[in-house]
Legacy VTK file of the C-alpha trace (Angstrom):
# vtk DataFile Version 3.0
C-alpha trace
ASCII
DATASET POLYDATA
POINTS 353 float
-21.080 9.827 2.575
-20.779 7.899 -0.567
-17.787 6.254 -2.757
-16.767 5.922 -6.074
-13.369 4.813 -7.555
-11.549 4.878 -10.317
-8.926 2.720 -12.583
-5.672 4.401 -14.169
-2.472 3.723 -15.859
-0.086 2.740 -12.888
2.164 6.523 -12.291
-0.854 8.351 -13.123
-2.607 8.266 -9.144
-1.458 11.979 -8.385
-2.335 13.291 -11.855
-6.020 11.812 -11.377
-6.293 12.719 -7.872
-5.141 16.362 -8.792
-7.892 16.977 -11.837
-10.311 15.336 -9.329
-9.584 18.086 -6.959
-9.556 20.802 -9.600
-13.168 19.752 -11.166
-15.037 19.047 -7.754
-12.571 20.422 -4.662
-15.317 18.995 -1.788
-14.260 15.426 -3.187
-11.241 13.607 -0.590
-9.335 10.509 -2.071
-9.516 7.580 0.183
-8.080 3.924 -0.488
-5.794 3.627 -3.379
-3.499 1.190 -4.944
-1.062 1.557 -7.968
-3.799 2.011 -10.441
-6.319 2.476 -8.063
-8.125 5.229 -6.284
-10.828 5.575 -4.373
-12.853 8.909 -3.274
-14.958 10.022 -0.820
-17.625 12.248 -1.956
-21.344 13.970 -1.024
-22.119 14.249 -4.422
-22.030 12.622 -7.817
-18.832 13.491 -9.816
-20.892 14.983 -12.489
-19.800 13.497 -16.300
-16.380 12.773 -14.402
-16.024 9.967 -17.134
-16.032 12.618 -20.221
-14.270 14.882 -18.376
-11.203 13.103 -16.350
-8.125 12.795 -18.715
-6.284 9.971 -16.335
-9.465 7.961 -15.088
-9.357 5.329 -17.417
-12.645 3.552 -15.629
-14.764 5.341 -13.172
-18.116 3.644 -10.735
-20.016 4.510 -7.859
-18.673 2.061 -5.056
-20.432 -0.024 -3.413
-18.274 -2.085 -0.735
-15.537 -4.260 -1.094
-14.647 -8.815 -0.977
-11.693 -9.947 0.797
-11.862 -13.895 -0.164
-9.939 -16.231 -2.475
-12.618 -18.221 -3.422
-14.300 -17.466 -6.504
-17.771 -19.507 -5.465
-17.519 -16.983 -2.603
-16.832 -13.818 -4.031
-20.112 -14.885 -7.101
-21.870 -14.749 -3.402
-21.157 -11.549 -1.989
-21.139 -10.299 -5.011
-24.954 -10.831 -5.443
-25.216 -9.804 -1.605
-23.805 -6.612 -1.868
-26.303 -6.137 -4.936
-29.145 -7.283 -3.416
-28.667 -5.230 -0.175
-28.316 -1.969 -2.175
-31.064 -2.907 -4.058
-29.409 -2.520 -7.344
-30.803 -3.427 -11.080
-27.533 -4.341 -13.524
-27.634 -5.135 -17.117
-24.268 -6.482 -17.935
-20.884 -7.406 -15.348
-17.743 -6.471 -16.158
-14.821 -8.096 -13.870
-11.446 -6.463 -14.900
-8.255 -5.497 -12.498
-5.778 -3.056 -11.717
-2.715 -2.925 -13.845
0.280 -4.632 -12.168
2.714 -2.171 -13.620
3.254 0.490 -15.735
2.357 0.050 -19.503
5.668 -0.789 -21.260
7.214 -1.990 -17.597
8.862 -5.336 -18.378
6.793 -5.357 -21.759
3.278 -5.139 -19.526
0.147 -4.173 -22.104
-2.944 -3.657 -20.149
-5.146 -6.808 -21.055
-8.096 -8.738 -19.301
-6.392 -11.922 -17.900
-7.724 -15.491 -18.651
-8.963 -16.156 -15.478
-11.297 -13.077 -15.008
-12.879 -14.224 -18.082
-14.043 -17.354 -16.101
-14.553 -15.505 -12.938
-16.962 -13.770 -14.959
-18.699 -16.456 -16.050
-19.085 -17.679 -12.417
-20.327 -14.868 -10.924
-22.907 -14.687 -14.111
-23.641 -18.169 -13.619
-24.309 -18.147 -10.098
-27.617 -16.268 -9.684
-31.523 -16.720 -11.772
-31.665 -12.810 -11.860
-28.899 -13.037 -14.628
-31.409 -14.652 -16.838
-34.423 -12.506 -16.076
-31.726 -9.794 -16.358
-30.523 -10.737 -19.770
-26.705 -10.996 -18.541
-25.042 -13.649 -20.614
-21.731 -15.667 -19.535
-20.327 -15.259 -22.589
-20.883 -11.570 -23.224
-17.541 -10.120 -21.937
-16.612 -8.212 -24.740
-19.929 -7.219 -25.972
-20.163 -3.507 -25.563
-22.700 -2.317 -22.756
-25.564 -0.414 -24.459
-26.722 3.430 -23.506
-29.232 2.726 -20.591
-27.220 -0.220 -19.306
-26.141 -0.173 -15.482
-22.950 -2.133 -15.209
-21.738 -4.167 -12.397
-18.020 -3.565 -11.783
-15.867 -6.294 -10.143
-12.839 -4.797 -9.634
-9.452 -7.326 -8.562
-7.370 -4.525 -6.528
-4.789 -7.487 -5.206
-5.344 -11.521 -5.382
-8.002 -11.784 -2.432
-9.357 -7.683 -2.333
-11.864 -6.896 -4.789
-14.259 -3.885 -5.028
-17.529 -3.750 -6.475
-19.262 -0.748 -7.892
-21.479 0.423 -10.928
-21.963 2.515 -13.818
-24.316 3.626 -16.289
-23.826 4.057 -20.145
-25.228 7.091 -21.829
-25.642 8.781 -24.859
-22.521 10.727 -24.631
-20.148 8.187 -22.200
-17.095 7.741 -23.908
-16.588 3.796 -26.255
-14.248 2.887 -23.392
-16.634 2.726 -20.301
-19.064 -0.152 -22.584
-16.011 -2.488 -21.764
-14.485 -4.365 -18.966
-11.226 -2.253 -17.342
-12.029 0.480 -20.034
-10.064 -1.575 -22.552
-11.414 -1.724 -26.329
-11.328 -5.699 -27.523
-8.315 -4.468 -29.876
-5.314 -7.355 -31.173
-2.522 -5.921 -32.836
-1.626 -7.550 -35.707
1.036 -9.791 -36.414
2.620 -7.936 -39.672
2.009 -4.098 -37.468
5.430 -2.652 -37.689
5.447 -1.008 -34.080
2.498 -0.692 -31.376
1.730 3.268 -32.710
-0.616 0.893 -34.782
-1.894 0.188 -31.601
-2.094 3.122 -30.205
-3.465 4.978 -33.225
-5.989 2.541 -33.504
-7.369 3.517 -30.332
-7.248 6.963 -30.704
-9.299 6.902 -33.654
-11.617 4.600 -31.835
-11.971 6.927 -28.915
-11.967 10.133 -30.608
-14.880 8.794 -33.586
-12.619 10.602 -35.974
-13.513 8.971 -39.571
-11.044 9.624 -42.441
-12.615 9.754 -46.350
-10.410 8.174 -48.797
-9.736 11.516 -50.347
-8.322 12.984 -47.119
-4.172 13.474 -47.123
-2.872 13.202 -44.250
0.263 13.893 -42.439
2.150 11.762 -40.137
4.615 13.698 -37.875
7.106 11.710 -36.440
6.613 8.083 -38.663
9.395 6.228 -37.991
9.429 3.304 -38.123
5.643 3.323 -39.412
3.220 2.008 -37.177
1.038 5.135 -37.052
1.254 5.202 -41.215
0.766 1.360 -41.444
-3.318 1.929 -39.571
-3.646 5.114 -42.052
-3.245 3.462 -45.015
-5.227 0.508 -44.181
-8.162 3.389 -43.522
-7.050 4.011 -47.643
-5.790 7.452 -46.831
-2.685 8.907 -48.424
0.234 9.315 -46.356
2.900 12.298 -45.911
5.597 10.646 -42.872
7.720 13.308 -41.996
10.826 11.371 -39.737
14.333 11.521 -40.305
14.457 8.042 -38.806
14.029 5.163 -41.149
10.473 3.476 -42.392
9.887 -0.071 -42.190
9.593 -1.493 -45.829
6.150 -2.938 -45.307
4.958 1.256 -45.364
7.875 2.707 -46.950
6.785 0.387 -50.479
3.279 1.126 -50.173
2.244 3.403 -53.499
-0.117 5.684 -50.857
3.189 6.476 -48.597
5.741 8.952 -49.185
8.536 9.326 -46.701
9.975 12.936 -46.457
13.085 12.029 -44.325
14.124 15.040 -42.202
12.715 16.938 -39.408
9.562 18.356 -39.448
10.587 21.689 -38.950
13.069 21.261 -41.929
10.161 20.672 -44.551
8.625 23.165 -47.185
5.622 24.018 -45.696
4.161 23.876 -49.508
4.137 19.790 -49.136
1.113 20.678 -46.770
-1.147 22.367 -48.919
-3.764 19.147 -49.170
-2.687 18.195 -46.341
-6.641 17.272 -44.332
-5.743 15.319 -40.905
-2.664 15.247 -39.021
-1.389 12.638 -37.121
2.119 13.200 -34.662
3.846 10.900 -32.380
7.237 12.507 -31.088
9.143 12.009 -27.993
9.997 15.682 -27.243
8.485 18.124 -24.566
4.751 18.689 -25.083
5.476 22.547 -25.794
7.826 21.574 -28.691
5.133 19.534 -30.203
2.582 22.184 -29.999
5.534 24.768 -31.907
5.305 22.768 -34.523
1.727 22.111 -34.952
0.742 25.636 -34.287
3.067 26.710 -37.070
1.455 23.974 -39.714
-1.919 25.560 -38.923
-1.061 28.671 -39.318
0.116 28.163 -43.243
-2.338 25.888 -44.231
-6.541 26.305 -43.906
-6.956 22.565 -45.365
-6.636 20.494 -42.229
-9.933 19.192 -40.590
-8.352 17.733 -37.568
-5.623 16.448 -35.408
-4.546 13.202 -33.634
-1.552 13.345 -31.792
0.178 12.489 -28.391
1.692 14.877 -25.473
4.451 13.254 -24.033
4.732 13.249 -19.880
8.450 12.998 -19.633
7.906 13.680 -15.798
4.722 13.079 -14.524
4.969 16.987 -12.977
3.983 17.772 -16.638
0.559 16.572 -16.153
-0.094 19.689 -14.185
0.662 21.971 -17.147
-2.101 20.171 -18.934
-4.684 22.893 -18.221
-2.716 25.297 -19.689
-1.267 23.108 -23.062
-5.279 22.755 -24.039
-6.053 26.179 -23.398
-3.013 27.263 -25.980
-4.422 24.461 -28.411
-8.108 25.963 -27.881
-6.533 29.072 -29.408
-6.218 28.037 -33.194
-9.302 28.522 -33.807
-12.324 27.085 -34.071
-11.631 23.557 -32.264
-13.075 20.928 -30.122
-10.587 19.770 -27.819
-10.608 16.321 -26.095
-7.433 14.571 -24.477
-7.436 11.030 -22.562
-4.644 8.849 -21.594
-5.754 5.799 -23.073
-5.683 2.297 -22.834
-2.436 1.820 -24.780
-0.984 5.035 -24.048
2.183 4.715 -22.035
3.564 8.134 -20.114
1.613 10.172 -22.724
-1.524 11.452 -23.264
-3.716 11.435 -26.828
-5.384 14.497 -27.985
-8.037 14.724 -30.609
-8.427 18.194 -32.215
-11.328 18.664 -34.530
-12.409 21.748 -36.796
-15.776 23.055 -35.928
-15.591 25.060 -39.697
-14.245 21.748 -41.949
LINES 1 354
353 0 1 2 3 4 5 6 7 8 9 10 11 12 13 14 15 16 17 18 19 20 21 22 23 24 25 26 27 28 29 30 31 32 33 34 35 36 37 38 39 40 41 42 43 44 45 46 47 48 49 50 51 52 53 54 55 56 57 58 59 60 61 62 63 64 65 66 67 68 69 70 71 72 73 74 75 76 77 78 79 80 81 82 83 84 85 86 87 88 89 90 91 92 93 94 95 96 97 98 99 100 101 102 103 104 105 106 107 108 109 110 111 112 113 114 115 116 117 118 119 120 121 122 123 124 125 126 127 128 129 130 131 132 133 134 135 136 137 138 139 140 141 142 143 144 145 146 147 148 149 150 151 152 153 154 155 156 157 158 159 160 161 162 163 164 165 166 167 168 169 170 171 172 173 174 175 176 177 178 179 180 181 182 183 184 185 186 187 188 189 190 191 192 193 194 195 196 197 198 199 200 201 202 203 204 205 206 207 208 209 210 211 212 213 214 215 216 217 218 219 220 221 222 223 224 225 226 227 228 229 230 231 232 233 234 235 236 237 238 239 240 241 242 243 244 245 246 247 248 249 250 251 252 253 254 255 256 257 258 259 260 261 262 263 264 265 266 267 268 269 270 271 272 273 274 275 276 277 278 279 280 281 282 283 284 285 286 287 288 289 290 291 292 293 294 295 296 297 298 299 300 301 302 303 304 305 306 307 308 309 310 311 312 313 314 315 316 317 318 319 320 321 322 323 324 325 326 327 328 329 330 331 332 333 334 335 336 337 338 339 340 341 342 343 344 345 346 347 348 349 350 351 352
């Protein structure tokens, strides 16, 4: 019997242990925590880490510390991979989240004192030398070929350690510690869609040309728009909320203030990416995308978010990518990200553009 376990936004536990079952049904959760499961399992989870929408990190487990001293745990640490004879590149030593994202303003984020429990347990064999493992390379990305150590905090004194291995195709997130990209919002962003856009794009790879319109569905107040035009895109933010002058002034944005479905379809003739943020049912957001599509041929590709209003919603999932798979020729890909709250991202992208 072997282990492996898995990080998640805090609410999320059933959703992940529910696609787990649905991709490999011989696989039995074991331990878990609020953001935390573990799993029992014969087999590798095959690409589990491209394929899971709610696992936002994802190792092969290899036991577990219970001590509150950091020169201890840098021992064991080494122990456990010594006894399973394992050869690591890099460390990365993250936690669980202590609540959900948005919960009392919480924003998933490496604390200050992982940093330098990272630099202990670097620091306290030879092998990280020989190894190549620096102190000071937290937020370097892991490489393709790299085996990562994971040192998972699960509560002050319990913390698991596991491993994983970048390839080729693993997704940007599992090259850094807790899955979270080395991202600071700026000070003059007018809401954290920035944020969450950001992300998106990085996760996705989607690259916008300066000659590519693009629609945002849902601006206000402008955070989403704000990232867009720094890309030098031009921007079409449909809201009937208000923009925050910072975007509204900017010569690239113009603000079409009314619903979406209230807007003449002929403002999205050039229209090449679309970009949609709105705090309605997911079915209600896929109306009104599926009825852009089908009057324009122009767009290239899609970044938008599915709202969870109850977490039961995360079962319809499945089915809400299957309906998105039908317009046409499309590569699908959805992840509840980093900066996501109860939502998920999906990137759509035209095999024909």
């Amino acid at each position: 019997m072997r282990f492996a376990f898995s990080t998640c936004q805090v609410g999320a536990e059933s959703a992940l242990k529910k696609e787990v079952a649905r991709m490999f049904p011989d696989v039995r959760p074991a331990f878990a925590r609020p953001g935390f499961v573990t799993f029992k399992t014969e087999t590798p989870l095959e690409d589990f880490e491209n394929r899971s929408v709610f696992a936002r990190t994802f190792a092969d487990s290899h036991g577990k510390i219970e001590t509150d001293c950091r020169e201890q745990l840098a021992a064991e640490v080494w122990k456990i991979v010594s006894e399973s004879h394992l050869f690591v590149n890099r460390v990365h030593v993250f936690c669980r989240d202590p609540l959900p994202v948005g919960e009392q303003d919480f924003e998933p984020h490496l604390p200050p004192e992982l940093v330098d429990t990272h630099r202990q347990i670097v620091e306290r064999t030879l092998a990280a030398k020989f190894l190549g493992i620096g102190a000071d390379d937290v937020f370097h990305p892991a490489q393709p070929g790299e085996t990562v150590l994971d040192v998972v905090r699960i509560d002050p004194h319990l913390f698991f350690v596991g491993t994983h291995t970048i390839a080729e195709t693993s997704p940007i997130h599992a090259r850094y510690p807790g899955g979270l990209l080395p991202m600071v919002l700026p000070a003059d962003a007018v809401s954290r869609a920035y944020h969450k856009f950001h992300e998106g794009f990085l996760w996705s790879g989607i690259v916008l040309g300066n000659d590519a319109p693009c629609l945002d569905i849902g601006a206000s107040p402008g955070g989403c728009s704000q990232f867009l035009l720094e890309k030098g895109v031009r921007v079409l933010g449909v809201d009937p909320g208000a923009i925050h002058p910072t975007v509204l002034d900017h010569p690239r944005f113009t603000h079409v203030r009314c619903r979406i479905k209230d807007v003449k379809r002929s403002l999205f003739r050039d229209v090449r990416w679309i970009t949609a943020d709105m705090n309605v049912a997911p079915n209600y957001t896929l109306d009104v995308l599926e009825e852009i599509l089908a009057k324009t041929s122009t767009v290239r590709g899609l970044l938008f978010t599915l709202k969870l209003i109850r977490w039961e919603l995360a079962d319809t999932l499945p089915m809400l990518l299957d309906r998105i798979r039908t317009w046409g020729h499309f590569d699908v890909r959805t992840k509840q990200l980093g900066f996501n709250r109860q939502e998920v991202m999906v990137a759509v992208r035209s095999a024909l553009k």
